[in-house]
gemmi code that builds the backbone of each chain (N, CA, C; Angstrom):
import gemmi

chains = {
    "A": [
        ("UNK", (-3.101, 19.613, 5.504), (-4.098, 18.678, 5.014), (-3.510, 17.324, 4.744)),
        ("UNK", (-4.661, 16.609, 4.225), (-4.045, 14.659, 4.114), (-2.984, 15.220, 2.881)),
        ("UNK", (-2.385, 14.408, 2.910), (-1.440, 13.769, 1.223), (-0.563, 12.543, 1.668)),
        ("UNK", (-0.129, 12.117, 0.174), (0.849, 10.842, -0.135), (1.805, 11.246, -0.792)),
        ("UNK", (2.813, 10.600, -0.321), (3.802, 10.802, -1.347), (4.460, 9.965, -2.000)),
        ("UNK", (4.860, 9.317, -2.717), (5.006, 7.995, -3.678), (6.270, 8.651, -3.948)),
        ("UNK", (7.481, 7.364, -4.666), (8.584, 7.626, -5.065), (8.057, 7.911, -6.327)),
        ("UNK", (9.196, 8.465, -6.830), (9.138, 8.945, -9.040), (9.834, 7.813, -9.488)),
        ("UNK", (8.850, 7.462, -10.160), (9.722, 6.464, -10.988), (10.414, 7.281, -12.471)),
        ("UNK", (10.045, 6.280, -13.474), (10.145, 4.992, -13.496), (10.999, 4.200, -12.774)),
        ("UNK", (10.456, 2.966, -12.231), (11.244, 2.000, -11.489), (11.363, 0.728, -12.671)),
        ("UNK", (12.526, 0.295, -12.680), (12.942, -0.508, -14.051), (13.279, -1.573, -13.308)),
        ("UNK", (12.843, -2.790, -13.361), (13.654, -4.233, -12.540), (13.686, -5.463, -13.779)),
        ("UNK", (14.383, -6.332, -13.354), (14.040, -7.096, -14.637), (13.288, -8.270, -13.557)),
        ("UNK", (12.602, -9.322, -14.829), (12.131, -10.315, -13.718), (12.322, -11.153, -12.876)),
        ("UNK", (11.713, -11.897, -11.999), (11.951, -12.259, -10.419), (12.950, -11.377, -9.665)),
        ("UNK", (12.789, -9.897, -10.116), (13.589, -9.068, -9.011), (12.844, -8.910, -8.035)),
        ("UNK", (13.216, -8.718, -6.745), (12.352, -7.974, -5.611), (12.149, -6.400, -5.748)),
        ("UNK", (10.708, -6.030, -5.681), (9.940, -4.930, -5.563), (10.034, -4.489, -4.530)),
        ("UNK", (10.100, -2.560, -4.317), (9.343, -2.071, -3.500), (9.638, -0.207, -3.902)),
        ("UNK", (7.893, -0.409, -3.674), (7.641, 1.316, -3.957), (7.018, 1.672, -2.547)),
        ("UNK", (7.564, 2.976, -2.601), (7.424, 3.507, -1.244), (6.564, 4.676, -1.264)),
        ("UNK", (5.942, 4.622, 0.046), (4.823, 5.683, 0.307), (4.597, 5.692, 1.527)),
        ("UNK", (4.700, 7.190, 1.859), (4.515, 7.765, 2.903), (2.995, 8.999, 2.779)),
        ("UNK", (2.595, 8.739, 3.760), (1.106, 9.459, 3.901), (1.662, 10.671, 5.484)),
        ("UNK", (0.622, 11.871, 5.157), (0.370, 12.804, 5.980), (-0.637, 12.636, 6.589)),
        ("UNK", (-1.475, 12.918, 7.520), (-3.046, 12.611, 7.486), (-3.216, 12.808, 9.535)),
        ("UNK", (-4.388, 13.502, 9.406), (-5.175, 13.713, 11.018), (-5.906, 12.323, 11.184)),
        ("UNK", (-5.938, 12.087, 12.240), (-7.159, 10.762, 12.374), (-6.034, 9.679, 11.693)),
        ("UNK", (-6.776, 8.852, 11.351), (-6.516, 7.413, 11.430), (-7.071, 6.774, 10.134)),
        ("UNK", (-6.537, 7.437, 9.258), (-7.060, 6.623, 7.624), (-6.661, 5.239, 7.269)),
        ("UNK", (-7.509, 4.635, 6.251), (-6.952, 3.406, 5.621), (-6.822, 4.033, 4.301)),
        ("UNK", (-5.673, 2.861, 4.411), (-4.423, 2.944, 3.005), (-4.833, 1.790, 2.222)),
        ("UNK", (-4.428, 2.493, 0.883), (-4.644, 1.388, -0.061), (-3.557, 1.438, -1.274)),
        ("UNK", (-3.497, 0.283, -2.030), (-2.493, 0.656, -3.337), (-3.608, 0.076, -4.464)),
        ("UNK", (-3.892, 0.866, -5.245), (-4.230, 0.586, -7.006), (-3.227, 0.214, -7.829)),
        ("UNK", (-3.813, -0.601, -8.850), (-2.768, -0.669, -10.148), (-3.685, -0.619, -10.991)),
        ("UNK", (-2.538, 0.631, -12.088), (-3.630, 1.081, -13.612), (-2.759, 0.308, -15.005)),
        ("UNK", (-3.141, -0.210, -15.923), (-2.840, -0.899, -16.735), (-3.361, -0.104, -17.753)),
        ("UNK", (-2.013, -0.271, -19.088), (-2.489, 0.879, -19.734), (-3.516, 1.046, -20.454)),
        ("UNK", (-3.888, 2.218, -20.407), (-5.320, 2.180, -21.215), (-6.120, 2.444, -20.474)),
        ("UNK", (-6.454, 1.921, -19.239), (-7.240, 1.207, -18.360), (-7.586, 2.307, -17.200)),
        ("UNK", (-8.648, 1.387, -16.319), (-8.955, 2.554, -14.820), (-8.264, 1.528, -14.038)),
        ("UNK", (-8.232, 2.339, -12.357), (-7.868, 1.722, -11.906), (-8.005, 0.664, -10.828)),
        ("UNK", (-7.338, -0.273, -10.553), (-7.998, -1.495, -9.718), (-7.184, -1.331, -8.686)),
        ("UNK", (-8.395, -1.555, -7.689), (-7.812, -2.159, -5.847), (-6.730, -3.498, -5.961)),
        ("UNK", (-5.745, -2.915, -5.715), (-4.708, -3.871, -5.270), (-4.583, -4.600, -4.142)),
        ("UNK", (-4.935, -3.676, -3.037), (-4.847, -4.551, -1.110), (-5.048, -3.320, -0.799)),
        ("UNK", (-5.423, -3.388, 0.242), (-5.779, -2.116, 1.349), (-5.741, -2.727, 2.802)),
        ("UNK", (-5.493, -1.695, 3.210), (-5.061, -1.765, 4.963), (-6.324, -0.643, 5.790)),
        ("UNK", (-6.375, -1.440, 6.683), (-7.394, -0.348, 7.709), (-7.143, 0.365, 8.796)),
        ("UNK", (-6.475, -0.566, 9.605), (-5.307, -0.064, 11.100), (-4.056, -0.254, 11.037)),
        ("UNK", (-3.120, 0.236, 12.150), (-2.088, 0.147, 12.145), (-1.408, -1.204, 12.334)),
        ("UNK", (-0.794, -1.605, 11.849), (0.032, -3.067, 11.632), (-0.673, -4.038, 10.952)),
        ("UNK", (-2.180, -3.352, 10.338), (-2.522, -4.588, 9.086), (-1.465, -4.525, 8.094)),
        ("UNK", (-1.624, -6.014, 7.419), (-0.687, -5.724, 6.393), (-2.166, -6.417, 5.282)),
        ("UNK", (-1.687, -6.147, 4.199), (-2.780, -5.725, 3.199), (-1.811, -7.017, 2.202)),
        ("UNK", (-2.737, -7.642, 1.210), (-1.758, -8.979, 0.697), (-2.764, -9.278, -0.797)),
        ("UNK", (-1.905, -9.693, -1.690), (-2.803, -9.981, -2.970), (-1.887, -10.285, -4.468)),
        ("UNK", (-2.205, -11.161, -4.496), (-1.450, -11.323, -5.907), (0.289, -11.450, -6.145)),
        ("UNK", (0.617, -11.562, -4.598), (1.872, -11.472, -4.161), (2.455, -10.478, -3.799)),
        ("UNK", (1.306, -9.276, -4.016), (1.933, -8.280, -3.563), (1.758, -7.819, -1.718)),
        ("UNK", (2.501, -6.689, -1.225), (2.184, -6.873, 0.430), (2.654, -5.765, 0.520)),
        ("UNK", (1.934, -4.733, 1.949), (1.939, -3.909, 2.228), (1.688, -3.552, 3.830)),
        ("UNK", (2.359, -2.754, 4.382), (1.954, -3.148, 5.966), (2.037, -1.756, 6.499)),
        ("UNK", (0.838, -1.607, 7.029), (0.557, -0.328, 7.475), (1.095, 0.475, 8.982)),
        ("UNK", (1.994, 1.270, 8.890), (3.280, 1.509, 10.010), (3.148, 2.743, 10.087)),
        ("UNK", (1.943, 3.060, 11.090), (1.541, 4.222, 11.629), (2.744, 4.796, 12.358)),
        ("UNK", (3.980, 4.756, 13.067), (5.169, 4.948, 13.640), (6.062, 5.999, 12.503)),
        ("UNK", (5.703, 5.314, 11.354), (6.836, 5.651, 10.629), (5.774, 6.407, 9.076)),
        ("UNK", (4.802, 6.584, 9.123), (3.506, 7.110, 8.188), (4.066, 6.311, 6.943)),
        ("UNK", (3.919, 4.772, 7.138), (4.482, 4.550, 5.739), (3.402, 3.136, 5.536)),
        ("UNK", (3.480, 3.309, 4.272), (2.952, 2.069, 3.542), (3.315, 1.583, 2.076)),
        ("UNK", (4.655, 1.047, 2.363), (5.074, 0.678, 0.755), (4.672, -0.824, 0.816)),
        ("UNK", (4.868, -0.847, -0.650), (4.395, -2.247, -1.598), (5.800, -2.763, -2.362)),
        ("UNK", (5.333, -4.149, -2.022), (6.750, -4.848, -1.738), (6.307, -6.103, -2.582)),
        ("UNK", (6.765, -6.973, -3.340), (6.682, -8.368, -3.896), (8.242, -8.917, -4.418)),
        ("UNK", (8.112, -10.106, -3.741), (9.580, -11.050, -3.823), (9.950, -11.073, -5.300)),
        ("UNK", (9.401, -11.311, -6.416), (9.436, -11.678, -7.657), (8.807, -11.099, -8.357)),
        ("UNK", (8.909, -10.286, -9.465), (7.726, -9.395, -9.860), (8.050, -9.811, -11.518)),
        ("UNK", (7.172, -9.972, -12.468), (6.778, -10.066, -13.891), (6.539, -9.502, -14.566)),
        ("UNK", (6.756, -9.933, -15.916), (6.686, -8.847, -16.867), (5.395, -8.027, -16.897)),
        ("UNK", (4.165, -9.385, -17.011), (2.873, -9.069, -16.441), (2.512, -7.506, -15.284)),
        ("UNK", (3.138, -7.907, -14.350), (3.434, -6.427, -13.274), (3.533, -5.010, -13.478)),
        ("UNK", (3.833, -5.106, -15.227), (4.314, -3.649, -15.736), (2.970, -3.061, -15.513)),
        ("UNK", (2.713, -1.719, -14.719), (2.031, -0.921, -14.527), (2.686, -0.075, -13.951)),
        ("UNK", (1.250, 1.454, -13.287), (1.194, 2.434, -12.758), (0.481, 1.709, -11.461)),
        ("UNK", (1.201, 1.796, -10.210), (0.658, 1.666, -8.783), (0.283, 3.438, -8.219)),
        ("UNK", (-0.777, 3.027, -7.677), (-0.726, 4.564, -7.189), (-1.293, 3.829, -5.672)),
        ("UNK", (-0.748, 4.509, -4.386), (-1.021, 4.914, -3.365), (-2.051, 5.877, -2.832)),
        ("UNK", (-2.921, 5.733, -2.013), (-3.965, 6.307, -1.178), (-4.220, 6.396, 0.131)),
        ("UNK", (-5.063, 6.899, 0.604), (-5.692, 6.833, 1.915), (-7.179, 7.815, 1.785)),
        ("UNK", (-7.821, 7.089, 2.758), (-8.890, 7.240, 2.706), (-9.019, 8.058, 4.639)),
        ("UNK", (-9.085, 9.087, 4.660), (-9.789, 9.904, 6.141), (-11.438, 9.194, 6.623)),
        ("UNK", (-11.155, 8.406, 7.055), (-12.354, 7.905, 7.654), (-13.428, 8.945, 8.654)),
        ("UNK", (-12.503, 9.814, 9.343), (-13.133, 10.790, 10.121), (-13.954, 11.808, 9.257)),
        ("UNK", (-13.667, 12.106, 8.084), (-13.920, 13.270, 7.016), (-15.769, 13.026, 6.623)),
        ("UNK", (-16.103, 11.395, 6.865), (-17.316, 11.160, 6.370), (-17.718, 11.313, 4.564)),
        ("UNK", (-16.955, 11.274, 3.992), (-17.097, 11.813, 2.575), (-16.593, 10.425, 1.762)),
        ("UNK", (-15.711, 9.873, 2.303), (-15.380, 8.695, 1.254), (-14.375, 8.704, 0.401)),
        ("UNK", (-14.215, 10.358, 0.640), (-12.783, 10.589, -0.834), (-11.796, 9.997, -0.327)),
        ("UNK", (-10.677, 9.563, -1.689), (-9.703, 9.309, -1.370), (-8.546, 10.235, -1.990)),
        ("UNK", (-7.257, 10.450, -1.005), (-6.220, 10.998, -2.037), (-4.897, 9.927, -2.087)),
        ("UNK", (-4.817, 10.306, -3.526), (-4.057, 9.876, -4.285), (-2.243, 10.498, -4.447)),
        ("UNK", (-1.650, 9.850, -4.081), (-0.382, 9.731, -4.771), (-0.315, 10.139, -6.197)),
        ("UNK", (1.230, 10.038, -6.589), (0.991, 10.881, -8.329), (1.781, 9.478, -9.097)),
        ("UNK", (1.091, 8.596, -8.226), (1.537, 7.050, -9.220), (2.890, 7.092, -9.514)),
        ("UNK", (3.034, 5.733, -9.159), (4.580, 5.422, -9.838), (4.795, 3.882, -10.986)),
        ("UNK", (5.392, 4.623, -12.121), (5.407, 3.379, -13.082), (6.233, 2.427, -13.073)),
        ("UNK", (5.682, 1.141, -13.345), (6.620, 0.142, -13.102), (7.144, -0.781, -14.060)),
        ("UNK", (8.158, -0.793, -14.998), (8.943, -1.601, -16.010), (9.562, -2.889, -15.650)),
        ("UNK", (8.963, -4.209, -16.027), (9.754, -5.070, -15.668), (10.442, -5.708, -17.039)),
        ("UNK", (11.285, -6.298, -17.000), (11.945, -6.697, -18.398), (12.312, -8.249, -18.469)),
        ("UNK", (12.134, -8.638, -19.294), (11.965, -9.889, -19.222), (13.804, -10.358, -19.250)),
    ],
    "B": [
        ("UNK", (-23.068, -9.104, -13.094), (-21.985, -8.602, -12.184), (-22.175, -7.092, -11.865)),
        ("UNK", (-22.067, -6.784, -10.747), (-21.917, -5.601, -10.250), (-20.763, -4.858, -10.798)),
        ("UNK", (-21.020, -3.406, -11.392), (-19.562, -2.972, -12.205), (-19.983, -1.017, -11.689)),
        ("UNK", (-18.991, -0.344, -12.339), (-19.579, 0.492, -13.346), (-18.749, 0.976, -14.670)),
        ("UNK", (-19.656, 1.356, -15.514), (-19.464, 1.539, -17.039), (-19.003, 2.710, -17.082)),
        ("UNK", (-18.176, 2.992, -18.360), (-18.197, 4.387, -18.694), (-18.018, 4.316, -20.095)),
        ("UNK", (-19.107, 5.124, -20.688), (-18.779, 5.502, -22.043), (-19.144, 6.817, -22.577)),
        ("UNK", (-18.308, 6.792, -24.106), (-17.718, 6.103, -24.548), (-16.482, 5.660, -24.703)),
        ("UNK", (-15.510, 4.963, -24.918), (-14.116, 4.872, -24.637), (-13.368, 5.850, -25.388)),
        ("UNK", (-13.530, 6.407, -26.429), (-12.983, 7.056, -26.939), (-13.727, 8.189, -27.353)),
        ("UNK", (-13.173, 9.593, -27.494), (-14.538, 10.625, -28.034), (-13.649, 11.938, -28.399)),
        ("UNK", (-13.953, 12.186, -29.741), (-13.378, 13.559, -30.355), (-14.142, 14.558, -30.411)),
        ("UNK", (-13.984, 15.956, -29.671), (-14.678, 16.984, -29.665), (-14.015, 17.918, -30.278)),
        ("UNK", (-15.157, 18.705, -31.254), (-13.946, 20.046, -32.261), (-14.347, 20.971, -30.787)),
        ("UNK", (-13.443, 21.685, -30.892), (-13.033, 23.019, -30.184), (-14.059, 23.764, -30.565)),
        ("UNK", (-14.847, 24.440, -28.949), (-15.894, 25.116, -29.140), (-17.298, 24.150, -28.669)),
        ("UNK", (-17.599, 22.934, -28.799), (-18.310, 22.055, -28.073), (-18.122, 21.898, -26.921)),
        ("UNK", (-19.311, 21.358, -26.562), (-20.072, 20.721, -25.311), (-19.702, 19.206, -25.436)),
        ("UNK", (-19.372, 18.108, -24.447), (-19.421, 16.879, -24.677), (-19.931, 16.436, -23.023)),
        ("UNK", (-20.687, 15.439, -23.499), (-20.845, 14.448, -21.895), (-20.434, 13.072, -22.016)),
        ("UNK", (-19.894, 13.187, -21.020), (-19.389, 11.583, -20.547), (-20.380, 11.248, -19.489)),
        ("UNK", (-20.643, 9.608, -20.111), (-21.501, 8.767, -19.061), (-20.939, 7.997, -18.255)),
        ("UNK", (-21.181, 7.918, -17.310), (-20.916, 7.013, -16.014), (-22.170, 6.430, -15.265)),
        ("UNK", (-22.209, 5.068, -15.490), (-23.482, 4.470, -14.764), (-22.858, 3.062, -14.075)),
        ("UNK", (-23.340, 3.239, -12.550), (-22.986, 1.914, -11.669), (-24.136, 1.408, -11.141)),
        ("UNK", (-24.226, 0.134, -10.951), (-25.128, -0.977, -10.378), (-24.494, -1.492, -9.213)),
        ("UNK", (-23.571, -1.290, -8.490), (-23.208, -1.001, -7.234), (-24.012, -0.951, -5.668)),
        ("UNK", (-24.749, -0.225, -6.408), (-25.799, 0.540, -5.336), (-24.931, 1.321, -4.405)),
        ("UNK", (-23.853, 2.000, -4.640), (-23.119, 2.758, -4.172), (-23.620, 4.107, -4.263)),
        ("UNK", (-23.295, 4.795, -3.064), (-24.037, 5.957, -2.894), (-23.072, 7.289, -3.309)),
        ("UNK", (-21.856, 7.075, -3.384), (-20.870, 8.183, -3.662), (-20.294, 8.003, -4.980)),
        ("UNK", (-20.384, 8.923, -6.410), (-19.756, 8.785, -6.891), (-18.434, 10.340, -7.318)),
        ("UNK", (-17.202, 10.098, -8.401), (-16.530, 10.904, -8.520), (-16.122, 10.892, -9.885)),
        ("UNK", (-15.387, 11.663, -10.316), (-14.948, 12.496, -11.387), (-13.277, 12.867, -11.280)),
        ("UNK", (-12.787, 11.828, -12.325), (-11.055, 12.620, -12.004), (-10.728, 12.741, -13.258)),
        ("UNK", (-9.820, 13.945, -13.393), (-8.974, 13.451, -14.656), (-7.311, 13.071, -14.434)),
        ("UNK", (-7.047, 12.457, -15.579), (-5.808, 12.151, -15.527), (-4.971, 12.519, -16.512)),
        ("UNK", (-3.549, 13.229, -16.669), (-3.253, 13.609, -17.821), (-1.670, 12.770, -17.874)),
        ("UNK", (-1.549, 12.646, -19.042), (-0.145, 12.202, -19.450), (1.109, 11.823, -18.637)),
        ("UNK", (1.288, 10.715, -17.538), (2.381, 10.754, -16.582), (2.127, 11.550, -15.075)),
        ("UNK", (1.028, 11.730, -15.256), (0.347, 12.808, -13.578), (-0.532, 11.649, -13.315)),
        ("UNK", (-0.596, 12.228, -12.019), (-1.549, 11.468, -11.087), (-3.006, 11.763, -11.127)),
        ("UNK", (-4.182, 11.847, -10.338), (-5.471, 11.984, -10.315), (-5.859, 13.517, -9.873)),
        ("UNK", (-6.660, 14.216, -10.583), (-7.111, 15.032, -10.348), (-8.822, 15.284, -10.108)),
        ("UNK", (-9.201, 15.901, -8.818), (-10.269, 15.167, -8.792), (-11.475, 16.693, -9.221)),
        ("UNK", (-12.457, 16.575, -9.939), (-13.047, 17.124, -10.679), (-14.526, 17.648, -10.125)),
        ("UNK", (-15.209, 17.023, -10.010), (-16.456, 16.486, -8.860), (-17.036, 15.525, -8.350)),
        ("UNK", (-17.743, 14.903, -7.054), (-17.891, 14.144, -6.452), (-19.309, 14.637, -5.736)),
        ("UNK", (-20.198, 13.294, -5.498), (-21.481, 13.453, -5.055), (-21.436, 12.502, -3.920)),
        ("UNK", (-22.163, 12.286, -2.927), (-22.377, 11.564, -2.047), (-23.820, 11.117, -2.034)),
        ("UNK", (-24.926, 11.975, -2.439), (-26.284, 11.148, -2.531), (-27.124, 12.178, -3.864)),
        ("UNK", (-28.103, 11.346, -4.295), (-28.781, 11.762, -5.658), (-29.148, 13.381, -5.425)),
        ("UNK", (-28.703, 13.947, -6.571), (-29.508, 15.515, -6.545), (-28.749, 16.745, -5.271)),
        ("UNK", (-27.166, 15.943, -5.081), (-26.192, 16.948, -4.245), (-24.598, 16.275, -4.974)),
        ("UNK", (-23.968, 17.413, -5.199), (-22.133, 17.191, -5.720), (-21.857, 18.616, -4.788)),
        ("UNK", (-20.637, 18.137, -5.287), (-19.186, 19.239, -4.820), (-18.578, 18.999, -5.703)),
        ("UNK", (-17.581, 20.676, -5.763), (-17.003, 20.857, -6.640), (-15.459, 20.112, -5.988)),
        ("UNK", (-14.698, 19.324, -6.751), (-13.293, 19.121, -6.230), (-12.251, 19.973, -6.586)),
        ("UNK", (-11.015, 19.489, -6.973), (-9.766, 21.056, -7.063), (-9.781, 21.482, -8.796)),
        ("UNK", (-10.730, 20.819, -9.435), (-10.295, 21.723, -10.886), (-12.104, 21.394, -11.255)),
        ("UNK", (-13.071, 21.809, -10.947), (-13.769, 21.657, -11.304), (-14.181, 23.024, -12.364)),
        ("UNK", (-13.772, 23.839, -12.585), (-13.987, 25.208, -13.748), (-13.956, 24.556, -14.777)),
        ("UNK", (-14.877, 24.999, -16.006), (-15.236, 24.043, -17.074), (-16.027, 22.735, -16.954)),
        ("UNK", (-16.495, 22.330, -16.495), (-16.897, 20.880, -16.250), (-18.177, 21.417, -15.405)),
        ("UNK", (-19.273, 20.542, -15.698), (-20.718, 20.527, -15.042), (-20.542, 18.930, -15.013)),
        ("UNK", (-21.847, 18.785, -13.556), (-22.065, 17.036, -13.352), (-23.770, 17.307, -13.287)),
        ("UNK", (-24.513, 16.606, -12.873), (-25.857, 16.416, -12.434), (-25.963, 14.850, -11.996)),
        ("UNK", (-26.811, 14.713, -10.648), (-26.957, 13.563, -10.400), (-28.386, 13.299, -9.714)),
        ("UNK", (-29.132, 12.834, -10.678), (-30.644, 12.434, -10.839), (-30.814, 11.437, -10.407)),
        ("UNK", (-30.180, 10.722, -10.537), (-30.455, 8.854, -10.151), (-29.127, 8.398, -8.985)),
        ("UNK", (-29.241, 7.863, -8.330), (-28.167, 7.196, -7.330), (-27.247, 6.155, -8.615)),
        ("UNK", (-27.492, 5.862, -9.867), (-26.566, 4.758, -10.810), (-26.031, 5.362, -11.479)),
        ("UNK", (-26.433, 7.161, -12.019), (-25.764, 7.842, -12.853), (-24.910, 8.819, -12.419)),
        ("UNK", (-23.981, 9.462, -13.453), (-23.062, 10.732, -12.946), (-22.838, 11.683, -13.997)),
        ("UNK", (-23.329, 11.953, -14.842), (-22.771, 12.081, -16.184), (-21.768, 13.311, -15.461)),
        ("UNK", (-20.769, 13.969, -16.862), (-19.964, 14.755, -16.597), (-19.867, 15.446, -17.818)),
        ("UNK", (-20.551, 16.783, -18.119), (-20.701, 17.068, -19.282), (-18.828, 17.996, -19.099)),
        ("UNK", (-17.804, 18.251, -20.139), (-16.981, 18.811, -20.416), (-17.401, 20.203, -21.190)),
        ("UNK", (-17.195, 21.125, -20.932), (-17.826, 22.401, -21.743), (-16.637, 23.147, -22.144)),
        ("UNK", (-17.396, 23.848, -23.345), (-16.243, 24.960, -24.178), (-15.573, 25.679, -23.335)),
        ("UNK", (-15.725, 26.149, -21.862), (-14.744, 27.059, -21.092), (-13.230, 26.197, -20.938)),
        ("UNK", (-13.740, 25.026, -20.764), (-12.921, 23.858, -20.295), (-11.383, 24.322, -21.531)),
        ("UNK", (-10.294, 24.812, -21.289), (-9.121, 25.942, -22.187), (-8.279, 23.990, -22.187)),
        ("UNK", (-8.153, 23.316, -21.845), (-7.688, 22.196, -22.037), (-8.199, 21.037, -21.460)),
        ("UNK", (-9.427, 20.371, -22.358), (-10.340, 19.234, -22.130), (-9.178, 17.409, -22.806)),
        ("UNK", (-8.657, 17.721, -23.287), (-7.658, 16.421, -23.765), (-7.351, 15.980, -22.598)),
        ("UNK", (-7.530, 14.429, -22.091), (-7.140, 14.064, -21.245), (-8.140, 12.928, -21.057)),
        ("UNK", (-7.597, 11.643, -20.218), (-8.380, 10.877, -19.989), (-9.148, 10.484, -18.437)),
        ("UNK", (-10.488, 10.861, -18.392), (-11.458, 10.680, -17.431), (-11.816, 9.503, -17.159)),
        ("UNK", (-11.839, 9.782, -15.209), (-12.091, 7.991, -14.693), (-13.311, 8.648, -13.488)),
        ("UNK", (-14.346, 7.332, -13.647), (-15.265, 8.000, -12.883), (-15.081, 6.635, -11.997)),
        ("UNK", (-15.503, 6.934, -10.519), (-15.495, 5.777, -9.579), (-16.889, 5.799, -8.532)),
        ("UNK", (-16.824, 4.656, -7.677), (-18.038, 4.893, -6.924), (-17.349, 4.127, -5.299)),
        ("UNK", (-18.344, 4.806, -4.516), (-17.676, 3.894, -3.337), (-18.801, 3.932, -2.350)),
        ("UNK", (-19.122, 3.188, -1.227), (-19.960, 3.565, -0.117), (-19.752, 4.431, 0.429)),
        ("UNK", (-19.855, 5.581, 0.792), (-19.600, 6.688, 1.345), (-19.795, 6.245, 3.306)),
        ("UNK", (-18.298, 6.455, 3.861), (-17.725, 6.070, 4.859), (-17.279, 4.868, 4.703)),
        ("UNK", (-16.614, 4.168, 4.063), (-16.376, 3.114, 3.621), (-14.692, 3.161, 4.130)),
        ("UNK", (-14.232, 1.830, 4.029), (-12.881, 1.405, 4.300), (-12.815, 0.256, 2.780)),
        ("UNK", (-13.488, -0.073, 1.799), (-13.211, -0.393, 0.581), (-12.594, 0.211, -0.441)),
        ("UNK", (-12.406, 1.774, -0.470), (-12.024, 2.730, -1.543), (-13.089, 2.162, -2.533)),
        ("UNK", (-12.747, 2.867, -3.760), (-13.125, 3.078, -4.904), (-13.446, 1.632, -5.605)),
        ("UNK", (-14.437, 1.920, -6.534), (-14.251, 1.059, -7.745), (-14.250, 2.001, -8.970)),
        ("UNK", (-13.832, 1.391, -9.741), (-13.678, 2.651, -11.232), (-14.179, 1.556, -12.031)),
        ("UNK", (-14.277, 2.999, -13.220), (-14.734, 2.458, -14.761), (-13.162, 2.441, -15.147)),
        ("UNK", (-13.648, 2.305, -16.766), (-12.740, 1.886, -17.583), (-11.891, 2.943, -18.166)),
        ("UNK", (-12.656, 4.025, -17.806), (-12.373, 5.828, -19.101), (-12.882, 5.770, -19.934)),
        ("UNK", (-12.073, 7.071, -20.063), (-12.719, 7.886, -21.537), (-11.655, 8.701, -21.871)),
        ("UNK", (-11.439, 8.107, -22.730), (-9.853, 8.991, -23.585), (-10.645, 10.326, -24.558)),
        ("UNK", (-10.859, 11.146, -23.808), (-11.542, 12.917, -24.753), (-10.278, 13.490, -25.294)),
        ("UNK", (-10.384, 13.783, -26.994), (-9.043, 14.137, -27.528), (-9.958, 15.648, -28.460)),
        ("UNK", (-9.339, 16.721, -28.095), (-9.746, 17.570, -28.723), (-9.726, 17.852, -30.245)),
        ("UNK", (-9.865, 17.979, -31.544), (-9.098, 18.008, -32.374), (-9.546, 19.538, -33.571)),
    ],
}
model = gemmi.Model(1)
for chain_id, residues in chains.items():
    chain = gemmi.Chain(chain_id)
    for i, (resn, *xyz) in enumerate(residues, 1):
        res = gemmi.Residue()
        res.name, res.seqid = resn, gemmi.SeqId(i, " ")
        for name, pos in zip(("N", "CA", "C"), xyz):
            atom = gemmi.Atom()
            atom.name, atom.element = name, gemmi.Element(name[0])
            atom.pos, atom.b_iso = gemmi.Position(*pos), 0.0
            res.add_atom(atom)
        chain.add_residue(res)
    model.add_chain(chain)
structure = gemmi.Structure()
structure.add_model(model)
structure.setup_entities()
């Protein structure tokens, strides 16, 4: 069946370090990928999403590029902030399935330090 | 603004109750869902509907009832079978066949006590 697999964090950087969390997807057909970020407390928000292979997905500085070759779609930003501290979680969505669900990754947390 | 809500944000149930959580979107989205999330884990998905007056059950749906009367509502009642209801619930909505994913509420932090 579909799944993601996300690195374990915690990932600890201090600021203007370069980011990147990695995710690799399983999946039949031809899904779009996406990354959320949950803030604590909080639900979670669309970060960028990708639809085909070699979109790259972009927002807030963050970037992601969808590499059907290699089933990967990590999230990457040059400089990342204290602001940044969250839970990213990874997805994909089976477009063929007709249902809309998405699965989820098991989130990875992110510490930046000033 | 187009959203959806969930309340209430916070909610204490004694052991042995019934509780419902509301979820209402103005979306006009036709699919909504049910996850929980517990402490450092990822999403677990609970139940999910695609059009008014039809759900499915997702991978932990035992304990938990939904009903969906209206295309804006979802409620998610939590019931006494439910052997560990603590945890915080996120309800989302999406176009069903969509390449947008999800939009979510805010939660609902349910603390047993």
């Amino acid at each position: 069946g579909n799944s993601v697999t996300q690195m374990e964090g915690p990932v600890t950087l201090s600021e203007e370090a370069f980011l990147t969390i990695n995710c690799t997807y399983t999946a039949t057909g031809y899904p779009s990928l996406f990354w959320y970020v949950q803030y604590p407390g909080e639900g979670l928000q669309l970060l960028l999403k990708a639809t085909k292979a070699d979109d790259k997905g972009s927002n807030k500085g963050f970037e992601a590029t969808y590499r059907k070759e290699t089933t990967s779609f990590h999230l990457e930003k040059g400089s990342v902030q204290v602001s940044d501290s969250a839970v990213y979680f990874c997805a994909l969505s089976d477009k063929r399935s007709n249902t809309g669900k998405l699965i989820f990754g098991q989130g990875t947390t992110l510490q930046v330090k000033p | 603004d187009g959203g959806i809500t969930q309340s209430p944000k916070y909610l204490f149930r004694k052991e042995g109750q019934n509780v419902t959580l509301s979820c209402e979107q103005n979306l006009n989205h036709d699919a909504m869902y049910w996850y929980r999330q517990d402490p450092g884990q990822g999403l677990r998905l609970i139940y999910y509907s695609q059009i008014v007056n039809d759900f499915q059950k997702g991978d932990i749906a035992e304990g938990y009832s939904v009903s969906r009367e209206k295309k804006e509502s979802f409620p998610l009642t939590v019931t006494s079978a439910q052997k560990n209801p603590t945890a915080f619930y996120l309800c989302a909505s999406s176009i069903v066949v969509d390449r947008d994913g999800y939009t979510f509420g805010s939660g609902t932090r349910l603390t047993v006590v």
